[in-house]
Steps between C-alpha positions, in 0.01 A plus 500: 500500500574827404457841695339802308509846689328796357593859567438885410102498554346879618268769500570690206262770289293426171797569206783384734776249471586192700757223458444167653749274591489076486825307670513129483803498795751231441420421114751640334519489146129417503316313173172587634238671336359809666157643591320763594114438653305767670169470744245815531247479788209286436669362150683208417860501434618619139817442313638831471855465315782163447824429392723204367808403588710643297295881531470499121141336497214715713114526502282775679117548574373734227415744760851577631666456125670784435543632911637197677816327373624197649888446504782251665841472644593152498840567665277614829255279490247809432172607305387834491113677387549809401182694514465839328131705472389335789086480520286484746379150368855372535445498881564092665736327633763351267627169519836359317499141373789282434428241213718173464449498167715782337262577183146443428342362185222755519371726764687479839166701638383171592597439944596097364762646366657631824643308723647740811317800638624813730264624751404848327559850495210766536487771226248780566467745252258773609373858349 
């Protein structure tokens, strides 16, 4: 088993920025995919962003294309969200998922695909 820690979760203002962090301590090197999963109030949890192994493959919810980027540092054993023209509807808590597998054949939006979960990181973005 793998450990997944998120970081960088705030209050922040509609139009912000915000950069979330995902370490996987003691994987160096790490072949595992990457996610990004979010939870609203009252909703179920959404795939929000992923990326493969090697950082060159990604896939986002068409709602934050174009705003959030998702990136990696395999030498630290590190993903990062970076969210720009933050909304109010982008308020949840984001979760980071560590996949096994280091690609998908189609969408990696489907939770079977993820195999290690962090514990969340509250993002409130208000008016």
């Amino acid at each position: 088993q793998i450990h997944v820690v998120e970081s960088g979760g705030g209050l922040v203002q509609v139009g912000d920025s915000l950069r979330l962090s995902c370490r996987t301590p003691g994987r160096t090197g790490s072949l595992y995919s990457m996610g990004w999963f979010r939870q609203a109030p009252g909703k179920e949890r959404e795939f929000v962003a992923a990326i493969d192994w090697s950082g060159q493959d990604t896939d986002y919810l068409d709602s934050v294309k174009g705003r959030f980027t998702i990136s990696r540092e395999n030498d630290k054993n590190t993903a990062y969200l970076q969210m720009n023209s933050l909304k109010s509807e982008d308020t949840a808590v984001y979760y980071c998922a560590a996949g096994v597998y280091g690609t998908w054949s189609g969408s990696p939006s489907l939770e079977g695909h993820w195999n290690y979960w962090g514990q969340g990181t509250q993002v409130t973005v208000s008016s």
